[in-house]
CHARMM-style PDB file with segment names, atoms N, HN, CA, C and O in Angstrom:
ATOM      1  N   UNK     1     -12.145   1.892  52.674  1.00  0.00      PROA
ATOM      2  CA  UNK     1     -12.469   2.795  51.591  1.00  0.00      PROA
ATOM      3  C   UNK     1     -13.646   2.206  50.819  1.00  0.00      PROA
ATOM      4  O   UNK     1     -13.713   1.025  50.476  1.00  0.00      PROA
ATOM      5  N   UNK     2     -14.842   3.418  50.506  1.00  0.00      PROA
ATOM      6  HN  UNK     2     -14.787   4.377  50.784  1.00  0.00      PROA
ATOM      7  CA  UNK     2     -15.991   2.587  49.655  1.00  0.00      PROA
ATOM      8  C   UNK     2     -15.803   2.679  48.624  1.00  0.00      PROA
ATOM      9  O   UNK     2     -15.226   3.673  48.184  1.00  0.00      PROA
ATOM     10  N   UNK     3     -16.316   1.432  47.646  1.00  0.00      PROA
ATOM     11  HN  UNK     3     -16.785   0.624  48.004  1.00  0.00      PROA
ATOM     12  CA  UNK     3     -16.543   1.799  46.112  1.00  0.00      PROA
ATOM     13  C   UNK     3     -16.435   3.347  45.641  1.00  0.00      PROA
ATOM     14  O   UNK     3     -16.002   3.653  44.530  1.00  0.00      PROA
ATOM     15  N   UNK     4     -16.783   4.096  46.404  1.00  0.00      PROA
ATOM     16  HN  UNK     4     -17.134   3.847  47.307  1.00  0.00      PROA
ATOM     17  CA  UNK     4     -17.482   5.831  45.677  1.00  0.00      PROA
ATOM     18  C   UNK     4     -16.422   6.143  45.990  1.00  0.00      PROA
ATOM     19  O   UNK     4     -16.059   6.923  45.110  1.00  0.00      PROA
ATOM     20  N   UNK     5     -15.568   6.029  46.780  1.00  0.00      PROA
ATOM     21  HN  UNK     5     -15.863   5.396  47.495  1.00  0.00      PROA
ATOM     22  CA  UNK     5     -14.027   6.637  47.329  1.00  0.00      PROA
ATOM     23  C   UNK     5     -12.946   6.189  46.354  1.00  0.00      PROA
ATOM     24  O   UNK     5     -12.274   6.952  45.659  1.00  0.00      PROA
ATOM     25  N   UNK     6     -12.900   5.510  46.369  1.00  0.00      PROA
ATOM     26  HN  UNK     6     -13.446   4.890  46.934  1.00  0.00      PROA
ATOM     27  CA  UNK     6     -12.124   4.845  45.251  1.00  0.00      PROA
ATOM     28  C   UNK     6     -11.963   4.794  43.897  1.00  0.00      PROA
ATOM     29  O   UNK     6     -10.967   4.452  43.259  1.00  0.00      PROA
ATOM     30  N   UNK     7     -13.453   5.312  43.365  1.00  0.00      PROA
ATOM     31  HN  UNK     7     -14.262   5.590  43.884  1.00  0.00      PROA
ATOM     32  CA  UNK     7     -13.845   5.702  42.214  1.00  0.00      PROA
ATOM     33  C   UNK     7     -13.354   7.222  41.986  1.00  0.00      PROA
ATOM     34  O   UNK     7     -12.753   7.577  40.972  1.00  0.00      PROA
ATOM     35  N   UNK     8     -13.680   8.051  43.034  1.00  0.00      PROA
ATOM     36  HN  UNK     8     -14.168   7.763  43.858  1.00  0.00      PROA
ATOM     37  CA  UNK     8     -13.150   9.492  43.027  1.00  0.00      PROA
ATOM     38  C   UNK     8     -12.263   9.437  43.142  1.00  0.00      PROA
ATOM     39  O   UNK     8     -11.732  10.230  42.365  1.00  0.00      PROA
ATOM     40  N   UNK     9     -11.173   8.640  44.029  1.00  0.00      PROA
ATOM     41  HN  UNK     9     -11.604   7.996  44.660  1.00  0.00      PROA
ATOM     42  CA  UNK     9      -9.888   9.047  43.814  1.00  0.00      PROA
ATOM     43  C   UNK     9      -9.233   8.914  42.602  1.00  0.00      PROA
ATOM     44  O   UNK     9      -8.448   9.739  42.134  1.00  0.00      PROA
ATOM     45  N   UNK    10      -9.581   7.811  42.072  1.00  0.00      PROA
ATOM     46  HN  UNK    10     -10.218   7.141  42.452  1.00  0.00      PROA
ATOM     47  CA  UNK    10      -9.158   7.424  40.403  1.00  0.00      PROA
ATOM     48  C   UNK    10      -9.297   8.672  39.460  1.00  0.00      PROA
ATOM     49  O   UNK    10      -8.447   9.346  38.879  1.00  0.00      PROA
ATOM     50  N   UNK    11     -10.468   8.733  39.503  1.00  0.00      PROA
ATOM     51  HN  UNK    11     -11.159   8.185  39.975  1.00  0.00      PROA
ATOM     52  CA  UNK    11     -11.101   9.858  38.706  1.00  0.00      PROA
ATOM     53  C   UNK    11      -9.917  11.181  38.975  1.00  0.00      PROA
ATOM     54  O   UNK    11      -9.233  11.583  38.034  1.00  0.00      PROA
ATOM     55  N   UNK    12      -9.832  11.577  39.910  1.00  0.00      PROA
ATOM     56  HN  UNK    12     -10.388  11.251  40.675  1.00  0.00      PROA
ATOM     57  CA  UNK    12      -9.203  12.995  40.135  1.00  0.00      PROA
ATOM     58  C   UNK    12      -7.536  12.917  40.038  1.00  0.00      PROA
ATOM     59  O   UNK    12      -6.836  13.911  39.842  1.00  0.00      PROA
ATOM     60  N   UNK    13      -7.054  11.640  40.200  1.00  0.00      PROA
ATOM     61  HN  UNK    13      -7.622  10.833  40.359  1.00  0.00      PROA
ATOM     62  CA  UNK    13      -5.678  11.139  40.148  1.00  0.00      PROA
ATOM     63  C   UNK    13      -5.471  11.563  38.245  1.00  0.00      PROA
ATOM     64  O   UNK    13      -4.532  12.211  37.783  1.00  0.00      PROA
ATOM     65  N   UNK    14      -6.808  10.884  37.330  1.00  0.00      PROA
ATOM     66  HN  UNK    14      -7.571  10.357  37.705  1.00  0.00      PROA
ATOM     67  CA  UNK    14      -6.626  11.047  35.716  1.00  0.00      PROA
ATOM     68  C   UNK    14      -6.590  12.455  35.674  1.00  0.00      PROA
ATOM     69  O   UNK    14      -5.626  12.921  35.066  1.00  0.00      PROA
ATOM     70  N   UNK    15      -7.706  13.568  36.354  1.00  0.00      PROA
ATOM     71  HN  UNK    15      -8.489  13.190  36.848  1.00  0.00      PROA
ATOM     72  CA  UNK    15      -8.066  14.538  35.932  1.00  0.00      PROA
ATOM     73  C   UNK    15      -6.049  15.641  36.156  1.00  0.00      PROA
ATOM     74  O   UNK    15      -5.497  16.404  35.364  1.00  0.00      PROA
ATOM     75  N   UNK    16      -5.685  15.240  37.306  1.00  0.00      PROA
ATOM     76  HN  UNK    16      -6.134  14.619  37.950  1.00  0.00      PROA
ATOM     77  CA  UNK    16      -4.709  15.490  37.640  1.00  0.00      PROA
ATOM     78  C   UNK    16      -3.483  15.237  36.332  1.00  0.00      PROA
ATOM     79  O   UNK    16      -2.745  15.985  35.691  1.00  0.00      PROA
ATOM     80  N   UNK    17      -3.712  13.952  36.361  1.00  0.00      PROA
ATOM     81  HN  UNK    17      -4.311  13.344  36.881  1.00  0.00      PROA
ATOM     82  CA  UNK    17      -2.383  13.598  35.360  1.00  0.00      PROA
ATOM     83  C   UNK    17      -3.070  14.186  33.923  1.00  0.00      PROA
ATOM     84  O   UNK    17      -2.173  14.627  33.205  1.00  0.00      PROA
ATOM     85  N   UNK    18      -3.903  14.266  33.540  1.00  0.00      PROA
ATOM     86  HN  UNK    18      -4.631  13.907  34.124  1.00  0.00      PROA
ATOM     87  CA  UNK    18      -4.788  15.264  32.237  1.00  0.00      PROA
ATOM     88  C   UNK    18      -3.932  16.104  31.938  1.00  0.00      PROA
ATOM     89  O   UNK    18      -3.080  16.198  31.055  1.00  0.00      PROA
ATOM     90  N   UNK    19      -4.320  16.819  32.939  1.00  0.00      PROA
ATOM     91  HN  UNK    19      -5.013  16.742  33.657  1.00  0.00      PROA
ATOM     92  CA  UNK    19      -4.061  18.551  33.583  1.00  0.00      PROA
ATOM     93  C   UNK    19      -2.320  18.619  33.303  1.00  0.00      PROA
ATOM     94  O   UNK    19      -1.731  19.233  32.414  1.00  0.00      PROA
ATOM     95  N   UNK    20      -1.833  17.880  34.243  1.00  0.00      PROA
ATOM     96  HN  UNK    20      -2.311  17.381  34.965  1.00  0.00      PROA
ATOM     97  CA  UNK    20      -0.058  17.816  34.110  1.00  0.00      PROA
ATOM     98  C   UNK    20       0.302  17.699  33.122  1.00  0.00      PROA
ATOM     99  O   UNK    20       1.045  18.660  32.923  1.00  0.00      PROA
ATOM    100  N   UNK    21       0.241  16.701  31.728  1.00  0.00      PROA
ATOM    101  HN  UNK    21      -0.362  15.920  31.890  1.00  0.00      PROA
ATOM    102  CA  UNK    21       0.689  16.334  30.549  1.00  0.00      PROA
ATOM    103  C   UNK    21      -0.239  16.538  29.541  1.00  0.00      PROA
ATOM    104  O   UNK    21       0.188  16.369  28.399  1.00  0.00      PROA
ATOM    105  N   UNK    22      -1.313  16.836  29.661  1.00  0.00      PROA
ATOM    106  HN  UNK    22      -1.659  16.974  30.589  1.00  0.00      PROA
ATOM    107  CA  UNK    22      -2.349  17.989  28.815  1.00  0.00      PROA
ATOM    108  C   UNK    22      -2.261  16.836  27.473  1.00  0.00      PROA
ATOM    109  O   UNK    22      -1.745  16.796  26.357  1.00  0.00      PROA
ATOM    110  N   UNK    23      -2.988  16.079  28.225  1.00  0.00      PROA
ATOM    111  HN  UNK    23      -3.408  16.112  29.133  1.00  0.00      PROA
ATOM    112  CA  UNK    23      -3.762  14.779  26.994  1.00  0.00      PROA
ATOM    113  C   UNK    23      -4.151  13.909  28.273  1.00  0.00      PROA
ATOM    114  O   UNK    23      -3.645  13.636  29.361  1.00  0.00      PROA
ATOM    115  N   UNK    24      -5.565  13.559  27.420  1.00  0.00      PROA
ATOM    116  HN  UNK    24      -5.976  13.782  26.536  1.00  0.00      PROA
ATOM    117  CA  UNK    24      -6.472  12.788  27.868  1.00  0.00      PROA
ATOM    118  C   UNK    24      -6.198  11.031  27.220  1.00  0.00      PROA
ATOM    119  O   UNK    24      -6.285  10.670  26.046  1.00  0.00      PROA
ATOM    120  N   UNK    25      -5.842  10.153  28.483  1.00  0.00      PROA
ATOM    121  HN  UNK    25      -5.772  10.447  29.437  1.00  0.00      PROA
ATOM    122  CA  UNK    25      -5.181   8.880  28.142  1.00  0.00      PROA
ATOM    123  C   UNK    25      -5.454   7.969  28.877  1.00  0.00      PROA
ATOM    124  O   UNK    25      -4.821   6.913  28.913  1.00  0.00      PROA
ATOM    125  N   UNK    26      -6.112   8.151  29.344  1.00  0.00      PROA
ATOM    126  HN  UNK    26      -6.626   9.008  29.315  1.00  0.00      PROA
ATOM    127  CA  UNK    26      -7.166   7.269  30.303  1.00  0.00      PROA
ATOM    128  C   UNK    26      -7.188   6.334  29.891  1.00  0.00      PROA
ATOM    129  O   UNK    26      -6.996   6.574  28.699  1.00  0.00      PROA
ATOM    130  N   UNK    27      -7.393   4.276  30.088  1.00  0.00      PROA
ATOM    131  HN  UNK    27      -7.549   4.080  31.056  1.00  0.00      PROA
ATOM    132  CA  UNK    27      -7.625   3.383  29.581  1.00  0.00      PROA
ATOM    133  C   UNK    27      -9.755   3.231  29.285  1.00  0.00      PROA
ATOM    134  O   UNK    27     -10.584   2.685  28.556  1.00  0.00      PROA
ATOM    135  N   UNK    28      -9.630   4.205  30.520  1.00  0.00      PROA
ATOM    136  HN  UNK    28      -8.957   4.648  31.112  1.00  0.00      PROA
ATOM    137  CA  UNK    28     -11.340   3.491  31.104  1.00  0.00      PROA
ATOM    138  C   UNK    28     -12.256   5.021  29.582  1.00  0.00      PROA
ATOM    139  O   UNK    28     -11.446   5.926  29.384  1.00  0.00      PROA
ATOM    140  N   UNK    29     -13.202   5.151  29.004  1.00  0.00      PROA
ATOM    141  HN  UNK    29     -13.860   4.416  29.165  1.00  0.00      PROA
ATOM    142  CA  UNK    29     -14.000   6.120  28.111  1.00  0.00      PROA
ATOM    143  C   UNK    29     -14.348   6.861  29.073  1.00  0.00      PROA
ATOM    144  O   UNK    29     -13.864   7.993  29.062  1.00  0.00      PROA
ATOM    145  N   UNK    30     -15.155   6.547  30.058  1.00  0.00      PROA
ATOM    146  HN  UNK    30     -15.549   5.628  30.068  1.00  0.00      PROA
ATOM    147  CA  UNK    30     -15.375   7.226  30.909  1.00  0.00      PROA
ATOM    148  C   UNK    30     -14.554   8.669  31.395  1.00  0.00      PROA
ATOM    149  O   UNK    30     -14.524   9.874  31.144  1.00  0.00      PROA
ATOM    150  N   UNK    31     -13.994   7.761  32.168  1.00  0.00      PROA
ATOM    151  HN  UNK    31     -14.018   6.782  32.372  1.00  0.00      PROA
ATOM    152  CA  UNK    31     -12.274   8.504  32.777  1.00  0.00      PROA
ATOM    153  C   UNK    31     -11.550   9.389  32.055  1.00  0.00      PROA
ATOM    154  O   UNK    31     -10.956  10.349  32.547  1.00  0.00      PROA
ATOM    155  N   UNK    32     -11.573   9.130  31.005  1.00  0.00      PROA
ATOM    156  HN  UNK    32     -12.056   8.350  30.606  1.00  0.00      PROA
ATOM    157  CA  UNK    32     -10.988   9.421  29.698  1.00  0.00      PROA
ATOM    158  C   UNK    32     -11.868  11.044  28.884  1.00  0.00      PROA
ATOM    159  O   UNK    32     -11.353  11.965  28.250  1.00  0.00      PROA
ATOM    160  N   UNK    33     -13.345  10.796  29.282  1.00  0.00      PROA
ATOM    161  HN  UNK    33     -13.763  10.048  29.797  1.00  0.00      PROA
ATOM    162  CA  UNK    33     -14.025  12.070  28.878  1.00  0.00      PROA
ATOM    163  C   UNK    33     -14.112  13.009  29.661  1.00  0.00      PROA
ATOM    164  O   UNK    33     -14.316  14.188  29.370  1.00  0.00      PROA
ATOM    165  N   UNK    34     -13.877  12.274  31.314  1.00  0.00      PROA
ATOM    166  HN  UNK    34     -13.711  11.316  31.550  1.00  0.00      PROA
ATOM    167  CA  UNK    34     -13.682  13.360  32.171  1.00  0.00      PROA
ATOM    168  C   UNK    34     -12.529  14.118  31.785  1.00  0.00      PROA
ATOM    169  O   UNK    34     -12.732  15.247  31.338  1.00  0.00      PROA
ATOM    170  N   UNK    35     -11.055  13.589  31.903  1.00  0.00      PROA
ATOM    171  HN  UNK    35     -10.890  12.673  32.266  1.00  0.00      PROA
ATOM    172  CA  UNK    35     -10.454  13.854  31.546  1.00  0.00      PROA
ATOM    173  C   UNK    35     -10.089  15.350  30.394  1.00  0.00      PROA
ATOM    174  O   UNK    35      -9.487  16.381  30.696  1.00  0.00      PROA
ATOM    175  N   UNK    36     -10.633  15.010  29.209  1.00  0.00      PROA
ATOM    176  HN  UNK    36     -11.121  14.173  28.964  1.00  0.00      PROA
ATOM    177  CA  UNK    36     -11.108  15.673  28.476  1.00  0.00      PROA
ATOM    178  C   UNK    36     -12.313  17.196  28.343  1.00  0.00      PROA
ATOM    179  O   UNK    36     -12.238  18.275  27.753  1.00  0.00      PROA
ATOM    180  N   UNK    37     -13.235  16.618  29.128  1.00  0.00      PROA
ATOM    181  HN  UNK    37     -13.297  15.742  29.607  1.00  0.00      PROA
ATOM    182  CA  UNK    37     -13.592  17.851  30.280  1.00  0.00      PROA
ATOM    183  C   UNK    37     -12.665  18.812  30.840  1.00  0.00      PROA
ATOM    184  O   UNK    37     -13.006  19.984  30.675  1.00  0.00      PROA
ATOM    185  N   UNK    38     -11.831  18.661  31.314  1.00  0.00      PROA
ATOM    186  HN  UNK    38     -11.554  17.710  31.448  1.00  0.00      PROA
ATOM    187  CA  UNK    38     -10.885  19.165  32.339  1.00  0.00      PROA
ATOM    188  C   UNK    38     -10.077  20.119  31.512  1.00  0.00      PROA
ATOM    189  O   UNK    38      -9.903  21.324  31.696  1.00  0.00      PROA
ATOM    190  N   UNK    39      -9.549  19.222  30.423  1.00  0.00      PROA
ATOM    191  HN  UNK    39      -9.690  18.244  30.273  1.00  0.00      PROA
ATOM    192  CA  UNK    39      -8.684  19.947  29.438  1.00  0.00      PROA
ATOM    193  C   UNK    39      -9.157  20.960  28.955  1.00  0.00      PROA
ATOM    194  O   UNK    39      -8.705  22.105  28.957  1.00  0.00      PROA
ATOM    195  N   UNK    40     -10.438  20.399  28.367  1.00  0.00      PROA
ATOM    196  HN  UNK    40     -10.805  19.469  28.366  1.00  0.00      PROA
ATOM    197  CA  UNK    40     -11.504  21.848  27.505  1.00  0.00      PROA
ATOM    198  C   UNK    40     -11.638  22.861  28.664  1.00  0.00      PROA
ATOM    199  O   UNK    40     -11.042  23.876  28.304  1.00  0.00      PROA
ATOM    200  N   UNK    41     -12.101  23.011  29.764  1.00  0.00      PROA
ATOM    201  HN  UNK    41     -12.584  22.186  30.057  1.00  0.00      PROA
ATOM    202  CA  UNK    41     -12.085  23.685  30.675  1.00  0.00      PROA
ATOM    203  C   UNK    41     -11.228  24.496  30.617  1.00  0.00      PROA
ATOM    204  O   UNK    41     -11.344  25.381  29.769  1.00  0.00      PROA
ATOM    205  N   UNK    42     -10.306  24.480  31.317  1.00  0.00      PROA
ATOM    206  HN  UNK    42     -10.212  23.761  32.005  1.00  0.00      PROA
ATOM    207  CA  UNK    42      -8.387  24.961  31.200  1.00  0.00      PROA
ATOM    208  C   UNK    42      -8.584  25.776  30.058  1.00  0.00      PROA
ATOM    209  O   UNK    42      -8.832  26.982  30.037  1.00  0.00      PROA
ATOM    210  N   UNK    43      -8.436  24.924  29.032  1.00  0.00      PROA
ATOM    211  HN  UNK    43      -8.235  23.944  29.049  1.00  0.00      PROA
ATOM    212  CA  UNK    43      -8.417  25.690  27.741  1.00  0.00      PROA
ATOM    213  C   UNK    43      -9.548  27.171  27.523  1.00  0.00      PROA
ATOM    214  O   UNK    43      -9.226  28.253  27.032  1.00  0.00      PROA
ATOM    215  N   UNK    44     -10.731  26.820  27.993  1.00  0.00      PROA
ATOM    216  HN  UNK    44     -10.993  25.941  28.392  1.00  0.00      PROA
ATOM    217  CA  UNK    44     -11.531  27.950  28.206  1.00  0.00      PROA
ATOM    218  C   UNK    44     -11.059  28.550  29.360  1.00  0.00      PROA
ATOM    219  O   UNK    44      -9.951  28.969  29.026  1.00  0.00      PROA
ATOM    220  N   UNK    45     -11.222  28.810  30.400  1.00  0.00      PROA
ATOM    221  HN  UNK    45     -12.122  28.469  30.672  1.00  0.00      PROA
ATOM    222  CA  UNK    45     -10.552  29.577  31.321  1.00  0.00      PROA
ATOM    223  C   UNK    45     -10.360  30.924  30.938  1.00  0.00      PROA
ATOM    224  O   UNK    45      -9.800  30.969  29.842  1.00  0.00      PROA
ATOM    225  N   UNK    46     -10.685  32.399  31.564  1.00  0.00      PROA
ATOM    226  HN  UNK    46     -11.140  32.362  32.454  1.00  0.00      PROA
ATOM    227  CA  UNK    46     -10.258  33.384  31.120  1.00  0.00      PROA
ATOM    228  C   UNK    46      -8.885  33.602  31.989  1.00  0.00      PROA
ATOM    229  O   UNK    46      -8.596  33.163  33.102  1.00  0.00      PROA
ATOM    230  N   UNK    47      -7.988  34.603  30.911  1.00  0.00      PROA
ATOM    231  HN  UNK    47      -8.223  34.960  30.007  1.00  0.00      PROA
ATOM    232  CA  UNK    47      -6.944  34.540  31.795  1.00  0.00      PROA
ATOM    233  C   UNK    47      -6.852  36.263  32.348  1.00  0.00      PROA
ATOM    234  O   UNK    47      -7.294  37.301  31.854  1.00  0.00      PROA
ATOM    235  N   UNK    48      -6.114  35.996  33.516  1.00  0.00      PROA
ATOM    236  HN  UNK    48      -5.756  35.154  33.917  1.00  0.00      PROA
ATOM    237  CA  UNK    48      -6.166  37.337  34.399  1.00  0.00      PROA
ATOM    238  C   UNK    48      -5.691  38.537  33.651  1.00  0.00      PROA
ATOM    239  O   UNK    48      -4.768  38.289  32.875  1.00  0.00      PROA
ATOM    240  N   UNK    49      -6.032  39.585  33.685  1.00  0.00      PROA
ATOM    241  HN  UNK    49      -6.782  39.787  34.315  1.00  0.00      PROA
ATOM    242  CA  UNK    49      -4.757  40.862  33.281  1.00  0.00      PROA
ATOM    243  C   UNK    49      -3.614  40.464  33.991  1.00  0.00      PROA
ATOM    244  O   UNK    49      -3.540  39.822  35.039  1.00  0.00      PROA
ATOM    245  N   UNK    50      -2.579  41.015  33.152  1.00  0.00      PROA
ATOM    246  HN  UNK    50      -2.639  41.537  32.301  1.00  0.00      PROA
ATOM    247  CA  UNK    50      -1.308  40.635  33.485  1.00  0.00      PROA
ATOM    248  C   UNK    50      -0.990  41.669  35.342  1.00  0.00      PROA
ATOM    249  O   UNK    50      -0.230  41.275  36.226  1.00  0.00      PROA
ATOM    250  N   UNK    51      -1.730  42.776  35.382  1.00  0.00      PROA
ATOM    251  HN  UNK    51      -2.347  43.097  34.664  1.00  0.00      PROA
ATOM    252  CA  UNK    51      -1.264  43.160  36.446  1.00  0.00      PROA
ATOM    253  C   UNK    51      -1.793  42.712  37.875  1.00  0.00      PROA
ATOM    254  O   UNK    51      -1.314  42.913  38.991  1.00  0.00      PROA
ATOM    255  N   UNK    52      -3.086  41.952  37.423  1.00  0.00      PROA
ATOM    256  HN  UNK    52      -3.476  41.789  36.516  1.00  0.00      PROA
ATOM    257  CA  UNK    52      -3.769  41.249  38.401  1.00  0.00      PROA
ATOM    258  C   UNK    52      -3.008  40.369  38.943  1.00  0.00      PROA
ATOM    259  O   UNK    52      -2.508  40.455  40.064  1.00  0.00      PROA
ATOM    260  N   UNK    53      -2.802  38.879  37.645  1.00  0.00      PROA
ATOM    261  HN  UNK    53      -3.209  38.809  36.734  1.00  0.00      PROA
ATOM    262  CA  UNK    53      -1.357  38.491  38.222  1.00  0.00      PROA
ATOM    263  C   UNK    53      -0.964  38.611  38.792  1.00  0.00      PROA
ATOM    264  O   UNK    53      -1.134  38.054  39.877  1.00  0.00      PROA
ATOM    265  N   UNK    54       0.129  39.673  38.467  1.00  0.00      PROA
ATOM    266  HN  UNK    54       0.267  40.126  37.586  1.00  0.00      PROA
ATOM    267  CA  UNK    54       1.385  39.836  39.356  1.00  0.00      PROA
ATOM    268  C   UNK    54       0.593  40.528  40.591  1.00  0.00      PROA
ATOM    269  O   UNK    54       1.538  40.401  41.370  1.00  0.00      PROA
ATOM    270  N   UNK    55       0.240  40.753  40.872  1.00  0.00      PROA
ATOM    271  HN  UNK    55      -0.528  40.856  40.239  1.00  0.00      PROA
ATOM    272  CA  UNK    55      -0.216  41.249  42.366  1.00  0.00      PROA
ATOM    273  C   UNK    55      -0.698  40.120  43.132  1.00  0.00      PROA
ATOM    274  O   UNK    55      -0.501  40.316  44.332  1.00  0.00      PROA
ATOM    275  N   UNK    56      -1.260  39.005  42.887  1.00  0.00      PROA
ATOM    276  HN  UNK    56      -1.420  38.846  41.913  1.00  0.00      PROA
ATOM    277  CA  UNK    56      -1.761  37.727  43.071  1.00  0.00      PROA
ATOM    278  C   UNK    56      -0.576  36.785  43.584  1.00  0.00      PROA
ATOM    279  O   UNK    56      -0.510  36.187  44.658  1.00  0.00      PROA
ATOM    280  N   UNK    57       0.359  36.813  42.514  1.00  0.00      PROA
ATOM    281  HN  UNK    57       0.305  37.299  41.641  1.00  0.00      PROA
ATOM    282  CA  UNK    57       1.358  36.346  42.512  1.00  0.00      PROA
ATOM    283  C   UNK    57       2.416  36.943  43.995  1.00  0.00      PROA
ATOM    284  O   UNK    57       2.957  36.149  44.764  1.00  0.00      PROA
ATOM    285  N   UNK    58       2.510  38.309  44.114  1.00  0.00      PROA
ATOM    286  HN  UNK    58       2.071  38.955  43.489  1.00  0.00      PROA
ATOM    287  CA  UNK    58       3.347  38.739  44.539  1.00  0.00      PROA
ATOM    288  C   UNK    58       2.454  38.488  45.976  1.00  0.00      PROA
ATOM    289  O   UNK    58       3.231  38.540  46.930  1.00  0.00      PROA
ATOM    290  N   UNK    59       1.197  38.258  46.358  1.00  0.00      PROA
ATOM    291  HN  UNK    59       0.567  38.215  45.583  1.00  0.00      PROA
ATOM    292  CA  UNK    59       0.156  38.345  47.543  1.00  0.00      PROA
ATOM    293  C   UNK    59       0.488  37.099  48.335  1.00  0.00      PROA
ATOM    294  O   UNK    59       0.506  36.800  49.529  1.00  0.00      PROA
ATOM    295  N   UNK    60       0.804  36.348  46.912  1.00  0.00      PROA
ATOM    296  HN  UNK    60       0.789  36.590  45.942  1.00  0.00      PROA
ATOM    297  CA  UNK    60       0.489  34.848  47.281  1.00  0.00      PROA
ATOM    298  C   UNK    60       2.531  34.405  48.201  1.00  0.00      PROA
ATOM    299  O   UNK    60       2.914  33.664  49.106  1.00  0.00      PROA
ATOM    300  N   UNK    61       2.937  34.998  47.625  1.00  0.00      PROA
ATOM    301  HN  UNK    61       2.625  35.600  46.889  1.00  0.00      PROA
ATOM    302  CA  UNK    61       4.176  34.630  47.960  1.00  0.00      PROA
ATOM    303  C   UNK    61       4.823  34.981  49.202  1.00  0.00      PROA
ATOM    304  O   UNK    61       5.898  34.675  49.716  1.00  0.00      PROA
ATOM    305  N   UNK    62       3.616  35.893  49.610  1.00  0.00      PROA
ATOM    306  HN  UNK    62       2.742  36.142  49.192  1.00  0.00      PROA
ATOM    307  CA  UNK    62       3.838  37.124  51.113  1.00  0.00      PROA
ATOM    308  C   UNK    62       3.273  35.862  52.194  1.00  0.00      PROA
ATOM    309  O   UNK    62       3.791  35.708  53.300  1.00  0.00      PROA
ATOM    310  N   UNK    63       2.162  35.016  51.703  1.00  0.00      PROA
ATOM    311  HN  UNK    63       1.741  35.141  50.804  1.00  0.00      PROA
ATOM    312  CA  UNK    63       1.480  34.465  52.502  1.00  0.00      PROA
ATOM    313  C   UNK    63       0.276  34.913  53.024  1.00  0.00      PROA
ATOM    314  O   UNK    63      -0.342  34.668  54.060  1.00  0.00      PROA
ATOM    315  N   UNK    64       0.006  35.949  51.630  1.00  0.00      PROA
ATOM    316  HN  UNK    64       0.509  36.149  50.789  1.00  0.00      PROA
ATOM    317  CA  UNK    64      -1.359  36.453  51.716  1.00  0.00      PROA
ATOM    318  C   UNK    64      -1.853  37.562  53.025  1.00  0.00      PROA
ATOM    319  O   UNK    64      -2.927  37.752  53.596  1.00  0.00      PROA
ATOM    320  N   UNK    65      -0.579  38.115  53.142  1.00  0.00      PROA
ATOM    321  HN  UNK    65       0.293  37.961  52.678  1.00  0.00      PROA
ATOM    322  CA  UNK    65      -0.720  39.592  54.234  1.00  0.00      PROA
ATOM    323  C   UNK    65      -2.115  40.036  54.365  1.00  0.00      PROA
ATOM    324  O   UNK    65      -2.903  40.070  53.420  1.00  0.00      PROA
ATOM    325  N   UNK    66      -2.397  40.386  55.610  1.00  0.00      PROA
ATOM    326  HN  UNK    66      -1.757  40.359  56.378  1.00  0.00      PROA
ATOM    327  CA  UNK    66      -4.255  41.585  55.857  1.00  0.00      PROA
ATOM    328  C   UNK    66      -3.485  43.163  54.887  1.00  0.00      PROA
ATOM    329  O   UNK    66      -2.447  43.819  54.795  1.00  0.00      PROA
ATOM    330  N   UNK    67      -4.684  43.086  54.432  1.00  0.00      PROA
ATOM    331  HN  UNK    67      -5.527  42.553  54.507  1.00  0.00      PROA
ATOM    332  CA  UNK    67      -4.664  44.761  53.982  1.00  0.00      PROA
ATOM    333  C   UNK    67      -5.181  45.706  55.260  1.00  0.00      PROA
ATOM    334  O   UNK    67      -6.318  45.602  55.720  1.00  0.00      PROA
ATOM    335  N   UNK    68      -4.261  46.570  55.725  1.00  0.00      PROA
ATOM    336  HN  UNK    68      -3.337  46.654  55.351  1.00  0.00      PROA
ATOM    337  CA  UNK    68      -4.646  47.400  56.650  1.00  0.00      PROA
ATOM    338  C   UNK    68      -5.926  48.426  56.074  1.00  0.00      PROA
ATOM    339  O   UNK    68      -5.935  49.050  55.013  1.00  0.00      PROA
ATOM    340  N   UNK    69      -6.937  48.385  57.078  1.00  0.00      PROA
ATOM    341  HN  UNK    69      -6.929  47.878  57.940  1.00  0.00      PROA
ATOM    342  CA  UNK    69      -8.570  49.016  56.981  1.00  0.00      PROA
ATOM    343  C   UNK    69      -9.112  48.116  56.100  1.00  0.00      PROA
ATOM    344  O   UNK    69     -10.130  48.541  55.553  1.00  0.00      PROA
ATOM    345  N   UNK    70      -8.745  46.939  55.761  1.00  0.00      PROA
ATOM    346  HN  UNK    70      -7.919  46.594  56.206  1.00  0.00      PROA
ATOM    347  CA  UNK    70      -9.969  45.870  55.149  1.00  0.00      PROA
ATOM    348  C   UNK    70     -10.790  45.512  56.119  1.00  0.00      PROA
ATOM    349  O   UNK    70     -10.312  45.855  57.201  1.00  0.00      PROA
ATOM    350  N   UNK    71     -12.306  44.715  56.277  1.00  0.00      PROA
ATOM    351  HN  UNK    71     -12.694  44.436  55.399  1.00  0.00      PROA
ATOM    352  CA  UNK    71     -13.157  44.490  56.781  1.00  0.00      PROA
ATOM    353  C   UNK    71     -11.777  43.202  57.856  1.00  0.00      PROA
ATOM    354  O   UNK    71     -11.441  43.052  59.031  1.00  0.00      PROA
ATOM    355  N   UNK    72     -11.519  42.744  56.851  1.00  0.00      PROA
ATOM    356  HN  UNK    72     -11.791  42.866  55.897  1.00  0.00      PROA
ATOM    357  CA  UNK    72     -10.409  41.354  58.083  1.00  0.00      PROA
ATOM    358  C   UNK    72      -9.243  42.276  58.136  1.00  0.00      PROA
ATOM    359  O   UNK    72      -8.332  41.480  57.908  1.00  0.00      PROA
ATOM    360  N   UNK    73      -8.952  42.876  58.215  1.00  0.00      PROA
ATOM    361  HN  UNK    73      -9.692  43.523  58.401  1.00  0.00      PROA
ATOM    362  CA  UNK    73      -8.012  43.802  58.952  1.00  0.00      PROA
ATOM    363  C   UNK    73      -6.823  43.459  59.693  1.00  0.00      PROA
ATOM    364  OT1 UNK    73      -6.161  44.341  60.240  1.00  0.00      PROA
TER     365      UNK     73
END
């Protein structure tokens, strides 16, 4: 594993645990603003109509079925 591999995995392991417990706690400033990035992000995020959602939701749970006469068919 190189330096740059190792660095990203760190990095995305914080952004992860950020994300899960929604605080930025990083030891490293760095790490820590990414972190924080991530959160603000999220926090901006628009969120779906609720019926989009559930159709998303309900698509996703099918395993994402073809729509008969879509181009992927």
């Amino acid at each position: 594993m190189t330096d740059d591999t190792a660095t990203i995995e760190r990095d995305l392991a914080a952004v992860e645990a950020a994300l899960a417990g929604g605080a930025a706690t990083h030891g490293d400033a760095l790490t820590r603003e990414l972190q924080e990035l991530a959160l603000e992000l999220r926090a901006d995020a628009p969120r779906p109509e609720p019926a989009f959602a559930e159709e998303l939701r309900g698509r996703a749970e099918a395993g994402f079925p073809r729509n008969p006469g879509s181009p992927r068919g």
